[in-house]
C-alpha distance (Angstrom), angle and dihedral (degrees) to the residues before:
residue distance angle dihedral
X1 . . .
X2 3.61 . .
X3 4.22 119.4 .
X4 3.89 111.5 -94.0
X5 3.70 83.9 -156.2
X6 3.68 110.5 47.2
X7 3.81 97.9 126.5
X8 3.62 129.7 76.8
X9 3.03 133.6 -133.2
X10 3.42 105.5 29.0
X11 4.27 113.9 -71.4
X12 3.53 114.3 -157.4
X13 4.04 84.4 -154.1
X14 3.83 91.3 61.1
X15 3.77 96.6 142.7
X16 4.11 88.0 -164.9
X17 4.10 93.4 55.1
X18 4.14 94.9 31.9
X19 3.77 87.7 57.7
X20 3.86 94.2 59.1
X21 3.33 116.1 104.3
X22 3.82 117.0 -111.3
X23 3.95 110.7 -97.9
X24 3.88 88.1 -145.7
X25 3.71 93.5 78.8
X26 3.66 93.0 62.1
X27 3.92 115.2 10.0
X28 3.70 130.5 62.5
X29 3.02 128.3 177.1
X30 3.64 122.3 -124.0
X31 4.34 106.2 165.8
X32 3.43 144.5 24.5
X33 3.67 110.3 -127.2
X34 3.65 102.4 173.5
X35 3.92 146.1 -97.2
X36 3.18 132.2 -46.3
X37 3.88 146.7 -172.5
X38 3.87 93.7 -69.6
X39 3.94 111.3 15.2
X40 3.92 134.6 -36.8
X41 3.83 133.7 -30.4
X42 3.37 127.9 -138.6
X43 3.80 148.7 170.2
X44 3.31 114.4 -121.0
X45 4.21 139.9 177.7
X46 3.23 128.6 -121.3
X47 4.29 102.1 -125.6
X48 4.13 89.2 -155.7
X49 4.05 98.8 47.6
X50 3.33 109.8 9.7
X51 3.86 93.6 -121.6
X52 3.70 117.3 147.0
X53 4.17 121.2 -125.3
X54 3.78 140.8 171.0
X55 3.89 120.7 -117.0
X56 4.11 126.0 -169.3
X57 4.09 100.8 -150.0
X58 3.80 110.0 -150.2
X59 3.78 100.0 -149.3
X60 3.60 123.9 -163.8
X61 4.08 88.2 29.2
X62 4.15 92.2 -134.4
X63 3.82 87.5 74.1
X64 3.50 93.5 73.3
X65 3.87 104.9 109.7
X66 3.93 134.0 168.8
X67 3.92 103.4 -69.4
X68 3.81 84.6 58.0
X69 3.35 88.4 56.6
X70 3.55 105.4 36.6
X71 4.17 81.2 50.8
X72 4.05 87.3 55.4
X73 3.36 92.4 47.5
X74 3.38 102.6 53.5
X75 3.87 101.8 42.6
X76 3.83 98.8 51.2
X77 3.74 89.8 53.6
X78 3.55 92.3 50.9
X79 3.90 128.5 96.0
X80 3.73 110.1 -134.8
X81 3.38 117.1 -100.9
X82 4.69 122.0 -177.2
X83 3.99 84.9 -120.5
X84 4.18 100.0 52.0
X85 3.87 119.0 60.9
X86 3.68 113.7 -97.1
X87 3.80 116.0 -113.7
X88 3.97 117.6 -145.9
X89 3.90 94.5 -176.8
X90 3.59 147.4 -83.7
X91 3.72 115.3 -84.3
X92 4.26 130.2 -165.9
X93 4.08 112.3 -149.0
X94 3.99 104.5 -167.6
X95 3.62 119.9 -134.4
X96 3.66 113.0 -175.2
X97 3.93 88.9 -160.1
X98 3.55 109.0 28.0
X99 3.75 97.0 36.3
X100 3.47 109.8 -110.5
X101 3.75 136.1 -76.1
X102 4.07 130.6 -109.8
X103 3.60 110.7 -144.3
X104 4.07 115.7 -149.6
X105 4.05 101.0 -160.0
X106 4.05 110.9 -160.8
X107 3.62 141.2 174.1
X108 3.95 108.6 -86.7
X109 3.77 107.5 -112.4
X110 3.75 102.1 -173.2
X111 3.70 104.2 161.4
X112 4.09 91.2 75.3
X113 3.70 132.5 -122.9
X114 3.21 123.9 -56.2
X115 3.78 92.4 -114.9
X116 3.73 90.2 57.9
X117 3.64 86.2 61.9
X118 4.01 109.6 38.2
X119 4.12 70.0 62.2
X120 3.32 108.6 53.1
X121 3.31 93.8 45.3
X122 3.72 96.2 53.0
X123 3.38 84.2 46.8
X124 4.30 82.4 65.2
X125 3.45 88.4 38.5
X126 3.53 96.8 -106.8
X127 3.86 125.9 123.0
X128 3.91 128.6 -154.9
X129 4.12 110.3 -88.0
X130 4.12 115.1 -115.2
X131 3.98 91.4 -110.0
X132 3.96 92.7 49.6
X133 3.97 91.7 53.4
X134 3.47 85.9 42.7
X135 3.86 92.6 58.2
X136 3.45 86.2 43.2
X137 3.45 101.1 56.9
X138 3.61 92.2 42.5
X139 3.63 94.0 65.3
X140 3.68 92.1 45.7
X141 4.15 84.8 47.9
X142 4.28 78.1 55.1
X143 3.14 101.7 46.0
X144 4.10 99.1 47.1
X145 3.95 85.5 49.3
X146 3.29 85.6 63.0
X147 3.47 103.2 48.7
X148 4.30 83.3 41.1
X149 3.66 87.1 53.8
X150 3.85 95.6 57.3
X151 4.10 89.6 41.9
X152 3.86 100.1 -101.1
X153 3.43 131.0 136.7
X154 3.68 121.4 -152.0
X155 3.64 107.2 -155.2
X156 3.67 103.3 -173.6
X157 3.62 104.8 60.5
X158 4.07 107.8 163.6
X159 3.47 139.4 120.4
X160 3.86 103.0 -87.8
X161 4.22 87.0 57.5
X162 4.12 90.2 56.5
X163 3.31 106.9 78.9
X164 3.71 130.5 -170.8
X165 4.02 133.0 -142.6
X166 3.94 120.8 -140.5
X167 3.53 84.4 -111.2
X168 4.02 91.9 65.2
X169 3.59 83.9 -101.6
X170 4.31 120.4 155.9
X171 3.66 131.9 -140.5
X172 3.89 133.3 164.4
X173 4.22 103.7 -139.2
X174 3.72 137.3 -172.4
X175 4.16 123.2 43.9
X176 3.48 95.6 -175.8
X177 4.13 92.1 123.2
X178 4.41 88.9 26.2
X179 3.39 115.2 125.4
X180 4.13 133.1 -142.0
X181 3.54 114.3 -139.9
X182 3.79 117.8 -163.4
X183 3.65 125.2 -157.6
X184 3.89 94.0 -97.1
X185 3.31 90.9 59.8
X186 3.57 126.8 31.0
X187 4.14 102.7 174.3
X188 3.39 137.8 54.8
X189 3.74 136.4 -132.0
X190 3.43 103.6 -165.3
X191 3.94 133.9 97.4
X192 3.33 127.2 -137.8
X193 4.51 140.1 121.5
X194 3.33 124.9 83.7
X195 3.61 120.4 -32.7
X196 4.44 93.3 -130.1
X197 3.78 90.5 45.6
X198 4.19 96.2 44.9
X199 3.60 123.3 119.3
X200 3.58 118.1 -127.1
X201 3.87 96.7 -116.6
X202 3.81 90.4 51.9
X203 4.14 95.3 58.3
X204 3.72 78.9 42.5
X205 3.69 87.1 69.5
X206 3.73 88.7 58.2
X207 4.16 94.0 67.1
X208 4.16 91.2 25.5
X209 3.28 115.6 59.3
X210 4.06 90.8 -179.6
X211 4.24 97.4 48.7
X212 3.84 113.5 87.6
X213 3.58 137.0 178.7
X214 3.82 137.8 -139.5
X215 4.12 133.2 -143.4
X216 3.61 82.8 -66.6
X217 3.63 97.2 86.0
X218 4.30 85.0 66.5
X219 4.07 80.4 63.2
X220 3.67 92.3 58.3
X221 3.87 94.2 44.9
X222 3.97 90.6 46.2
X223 4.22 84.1 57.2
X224 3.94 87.8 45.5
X225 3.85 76.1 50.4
X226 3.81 99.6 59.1
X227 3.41 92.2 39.4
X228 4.08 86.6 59.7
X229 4.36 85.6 47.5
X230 3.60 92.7 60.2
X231 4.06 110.2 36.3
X232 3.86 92.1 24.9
X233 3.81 92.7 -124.7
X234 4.13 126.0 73.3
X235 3.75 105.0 -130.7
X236 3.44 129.5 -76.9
X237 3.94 91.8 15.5
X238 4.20 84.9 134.1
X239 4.24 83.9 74.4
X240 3.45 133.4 81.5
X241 3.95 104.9 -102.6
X242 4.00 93.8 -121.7
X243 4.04 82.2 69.8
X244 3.57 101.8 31.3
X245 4.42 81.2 62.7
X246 3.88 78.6 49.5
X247 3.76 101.4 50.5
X248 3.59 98.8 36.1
X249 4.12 99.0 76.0
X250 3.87 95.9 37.4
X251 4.31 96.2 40.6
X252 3.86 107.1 88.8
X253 3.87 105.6 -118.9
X254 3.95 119.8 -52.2
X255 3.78 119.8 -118.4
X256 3.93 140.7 -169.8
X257 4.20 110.1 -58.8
X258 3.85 81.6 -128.4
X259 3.79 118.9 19.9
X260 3.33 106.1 165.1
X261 4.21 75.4 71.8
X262 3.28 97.5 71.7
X263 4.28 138.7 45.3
X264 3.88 118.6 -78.4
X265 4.22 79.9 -119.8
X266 3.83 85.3 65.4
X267 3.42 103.1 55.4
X268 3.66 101.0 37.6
X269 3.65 85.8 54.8
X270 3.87 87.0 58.8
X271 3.69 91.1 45.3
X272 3.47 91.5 55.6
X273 3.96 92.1 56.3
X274 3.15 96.6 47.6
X275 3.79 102.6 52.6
X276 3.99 99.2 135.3
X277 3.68 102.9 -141.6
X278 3.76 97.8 68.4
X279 3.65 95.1 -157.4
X280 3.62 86.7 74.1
X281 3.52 102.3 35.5
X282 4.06 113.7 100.9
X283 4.11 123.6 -99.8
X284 4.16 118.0 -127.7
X285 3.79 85.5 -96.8
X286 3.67 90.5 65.1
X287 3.78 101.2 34.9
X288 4.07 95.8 50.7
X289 3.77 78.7 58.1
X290 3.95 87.9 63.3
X291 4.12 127.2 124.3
X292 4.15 79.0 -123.2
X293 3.68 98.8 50.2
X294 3.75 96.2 36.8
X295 3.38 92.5 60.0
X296 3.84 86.4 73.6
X297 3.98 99.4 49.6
X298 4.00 112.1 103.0
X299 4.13 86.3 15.5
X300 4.29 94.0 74.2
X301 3.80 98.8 104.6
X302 4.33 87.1 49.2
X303 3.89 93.5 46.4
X304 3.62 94.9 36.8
X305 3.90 81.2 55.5
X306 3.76 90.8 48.6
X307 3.56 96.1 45.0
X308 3.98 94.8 51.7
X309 4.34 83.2 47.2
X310 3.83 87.2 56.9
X311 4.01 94.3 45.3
X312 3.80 94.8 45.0
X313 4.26 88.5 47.2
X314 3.83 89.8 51.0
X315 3.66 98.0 46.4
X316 3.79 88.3 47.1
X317 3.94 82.9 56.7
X318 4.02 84.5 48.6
X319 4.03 90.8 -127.5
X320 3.34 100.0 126.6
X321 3.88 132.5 40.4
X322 4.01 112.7 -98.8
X323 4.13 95.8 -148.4
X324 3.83 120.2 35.1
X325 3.42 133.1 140.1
């Protein structure tokens, strides 16, 4: 596919952009929700339907840089799938004197992240019960099959990019840092995510410009992940991210702050994530066929319901944000 935003600054003859359509025919925008990585959110209604979405505006168009693109890239060539964030389109609003604004239409995820409430709830002193992080992990196990299955790589894998529906619903979100692999090549060699959440063969990259990883390294950041669901924190988040990068590769494996807290099943899930040569460590396929995991198969439509009790009870309390994406 050729880039849509290969010219800089902005071009008002950009054939990619100019043959957008306009996002005024369909979308308007009815809320603010916030900012994000690359402009503002907002909630905004579908004119034809009625349905309710999220868009990221891009706002003067010459910020638009490669994880924008990558992120385009990615969800319009992916089937849709209940566990990844639905994509409704990318739209180009012209702007003769500002330039023009690129319109980044999502799935409304309006139940928060799953960060926001492993938080809150802390913050009640509550924690998350085994069978609701084992829902929620499942879905996230779901939804980075799916991406596995059509040879991309997420790369940022942590609590704030699974996002949750007020129905209890799960979805993995933003492929800004994902990666495509093609069939002549099948690894990467780049590093990139977020240091707390990085496998060790990806900050290997950093030092080795020959080692490489494969979708593997998502694994280890989804056991990072569940680590973050129970204590509230991934591990070493007290440290300045320059040494967490440093730590990570030469620390044996990190476990639960308290174990004895939790089931056996729990942490030798976790242990099985975070196995730190990743050509041993198990794929999705073999980890949603896990003690831990299985324990949520046949029991969705019950945790689902549990998970959108705990949301709504939360955002009564006003902890966590009602409309993300």
């Amino acid at each position: 596919m050729k880039s849509l935003f290969g010219l800089f600054p902005y071009n008002p003859n950009m054939i990619g952009l100019e043959s957008l359509d306009d996002p005024s025919d369909t979308w308007e925008i009815v809320d603010t929700i916030g900012k994000g990585t690359y402009g503002k959110v907002y909630k905004v209604n579908n004119k034809k339907d009625g349905s309710l979405a999220a868009v990221k505006i891009l706002d003067p168009i010459s910020d638009v840089d490669e994880e924008i693109e990558a992120e385009y890239n990615i969800l319009q060539s992916l089937p849709n799938h209940p566990n990844v964030v639905k994509f409704y389109g990318m739209f180009y609003k012209a702007d003769q004197y500002v330039g023009g604004q690129l319109w980044l239409v999502l799935e409304l995820c309006n139940g928060g992240s799953v960060t926001d409430l492993v938080k809150s709830m802390l913050k009640c002193g509550q924690r998350l019960e085994e069978a609701v992080i084992s829902y929620i992990l499942y879905g996230a196990l779901q939804g980075l099959q799916h991406l596995h299955n059509n040879r991309i790589i997420h790369r940022d894998v942590k609590g704030n990019n699974i996002l949750l529906t007020t129905e209890g619903g799960v979805k993995l979100v933003d492929f800004g840092v994902s990666a495509q692999l093609t069939s002549a090549r099948l690894r990467r060699n780049t590093s990139v995510g977020t240091p707390f959440w990085m496998a060790p063969e990806v900050i290997a990259c950093e030092q080795q410009y020959d080692y490489s990883y494969d979708v593997r390294c998502d694994v280890w950041s989804l056991g990072i992940t569940a680590i973050e669901l129970a204590d509230g924190d991934p591990p070493l988040s007290d440290m300045h991210p320059v040494k967490a990068l440093f730590k990570i590769p030469r620390n044996p494996p990190p476990t639960l702050c308290k174990p004895e807290r939790w089931c056996r099943g729990f942490s030798y899930f976790i242990s099985q994530c975070l196995i730190k040569d990743f050509e041993k460590r198990p794929s999705v396929i073999h980890l949603l066929e896990h003690p831990f995991i299985r324990q949520a198969h046949g029991k969705d439509m019950a945790l689902q319901k549990q998970l959108a009790e705990l949301i709504n009870t939360q955002q009564q309390y006003g902890s966590i944000a009602k409309t993300r994406i």
